[in-house]
C-alpha positions as CSV (number, residue, x, y, z in Angstrom):
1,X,1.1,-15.7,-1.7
2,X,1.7,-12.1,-3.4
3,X,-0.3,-9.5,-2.4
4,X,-0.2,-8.8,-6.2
5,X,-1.9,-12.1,-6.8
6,X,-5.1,-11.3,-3.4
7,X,-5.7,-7.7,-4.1
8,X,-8.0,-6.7,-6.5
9,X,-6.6,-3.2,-7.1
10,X,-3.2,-1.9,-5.5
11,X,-2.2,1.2,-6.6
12,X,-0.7,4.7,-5.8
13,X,-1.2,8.3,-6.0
14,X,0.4,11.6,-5.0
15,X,-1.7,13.2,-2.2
16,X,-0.3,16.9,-2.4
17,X,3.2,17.8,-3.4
18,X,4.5,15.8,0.0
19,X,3.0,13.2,0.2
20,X,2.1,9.5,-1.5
21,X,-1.0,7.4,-0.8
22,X,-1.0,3.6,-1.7
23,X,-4.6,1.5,-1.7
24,X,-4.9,-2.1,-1.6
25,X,-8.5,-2.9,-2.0
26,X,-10.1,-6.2,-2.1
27,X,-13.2,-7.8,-4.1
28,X,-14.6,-9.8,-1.1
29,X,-14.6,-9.8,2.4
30,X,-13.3,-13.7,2.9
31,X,-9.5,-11.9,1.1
32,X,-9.8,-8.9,2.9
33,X,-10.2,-10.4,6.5
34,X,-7.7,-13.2,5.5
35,X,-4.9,-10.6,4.7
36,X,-5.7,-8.5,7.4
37,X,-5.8,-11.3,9.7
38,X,-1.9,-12.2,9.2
39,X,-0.9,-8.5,10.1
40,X,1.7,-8.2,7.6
41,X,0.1,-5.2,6.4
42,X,0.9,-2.4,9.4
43,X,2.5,1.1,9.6
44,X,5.8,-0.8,10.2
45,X,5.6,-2.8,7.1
46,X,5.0,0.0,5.2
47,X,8.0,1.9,6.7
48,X,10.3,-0.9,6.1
49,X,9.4,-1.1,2.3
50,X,9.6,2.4,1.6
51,X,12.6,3.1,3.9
52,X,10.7,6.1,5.9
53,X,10.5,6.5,9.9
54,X,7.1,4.5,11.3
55,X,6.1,7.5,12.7
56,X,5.5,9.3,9.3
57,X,3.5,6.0,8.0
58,X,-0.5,7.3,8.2
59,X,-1.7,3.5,7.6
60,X,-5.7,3.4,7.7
61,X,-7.7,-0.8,7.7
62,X,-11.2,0.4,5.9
63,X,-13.2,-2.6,7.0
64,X,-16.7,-1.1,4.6
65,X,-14.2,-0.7,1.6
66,X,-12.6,-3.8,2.2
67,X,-9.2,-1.6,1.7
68,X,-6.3,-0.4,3.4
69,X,-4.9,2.8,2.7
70,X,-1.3,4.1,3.7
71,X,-0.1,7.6,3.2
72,X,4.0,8.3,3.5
73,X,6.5,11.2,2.6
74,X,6.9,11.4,-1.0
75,X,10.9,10.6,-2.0
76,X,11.2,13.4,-4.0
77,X,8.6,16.9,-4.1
78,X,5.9,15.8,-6.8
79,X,7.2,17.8,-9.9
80,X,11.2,19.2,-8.4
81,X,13.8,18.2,-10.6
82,X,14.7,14.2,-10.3
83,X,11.1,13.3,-10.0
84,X,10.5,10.2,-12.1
85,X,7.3,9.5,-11.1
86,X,5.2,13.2,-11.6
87,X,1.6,11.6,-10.5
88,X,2.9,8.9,-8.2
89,X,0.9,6.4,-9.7
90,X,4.1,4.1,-10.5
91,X,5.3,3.7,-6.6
92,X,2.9,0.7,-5.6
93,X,5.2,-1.7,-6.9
94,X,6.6,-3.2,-3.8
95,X,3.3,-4.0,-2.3
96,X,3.0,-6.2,-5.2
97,X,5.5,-8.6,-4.1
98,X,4.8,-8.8,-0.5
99,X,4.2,-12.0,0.4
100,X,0.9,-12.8,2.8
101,X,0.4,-16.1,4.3
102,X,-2.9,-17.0,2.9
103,X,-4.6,-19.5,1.3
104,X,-6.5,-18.7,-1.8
105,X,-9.5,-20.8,-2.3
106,X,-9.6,-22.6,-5.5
């Protein structure tokens, strides 16, 4: 399935001038676990999808928020000329398409 289609809320933010922070957060534990479970949420992931060195991937399982939270190099200084996206609220895209091997109960 689409991460899109488990998450409850996935979205993005600018965290500074630097930096962008994605959530993916969950409505109950049973979807949380499940994801988390598969491990295709990791640093590495995250650096793959966004095209930035592992290393600079801050990626952060909240087990009591039922979220994870990643933080990676902006593209583009928040608000220098080119940046299309002046909030960074329009960059969590990709996670959206991510495919998870879960089961969603019906």
């Amino acid at each position: 399935m689409r991460l899109g289609d488990l998450a409850d809320v996935v979205r993005s933010k600018n965290a500074g001038i630097y930096r962008l922070t994605i959530d993916v957060m969950f409505e109950d534990a049973e979807t949380y676990e499940d994801v988390k479970a598969t491990g295709r949420l990791s640093a590495n992931r995250f650096a793959e999808l966004y095209d930035v060195p592992v290393e600079d991937v801050q990626f952060f399982e909240y087990d009591p928020g039922l979220a994870f939270k990643v933080t990676i190099p902006a593209r583009i200084p928040s608000g220098s000329p080119g940046d299309p996206d002046l909030r960074g609220a329009q960059q969590h895209a990709p996670v959206f398409e991510l495919e998870v091997d879960v089961e969603q109960s019906t």
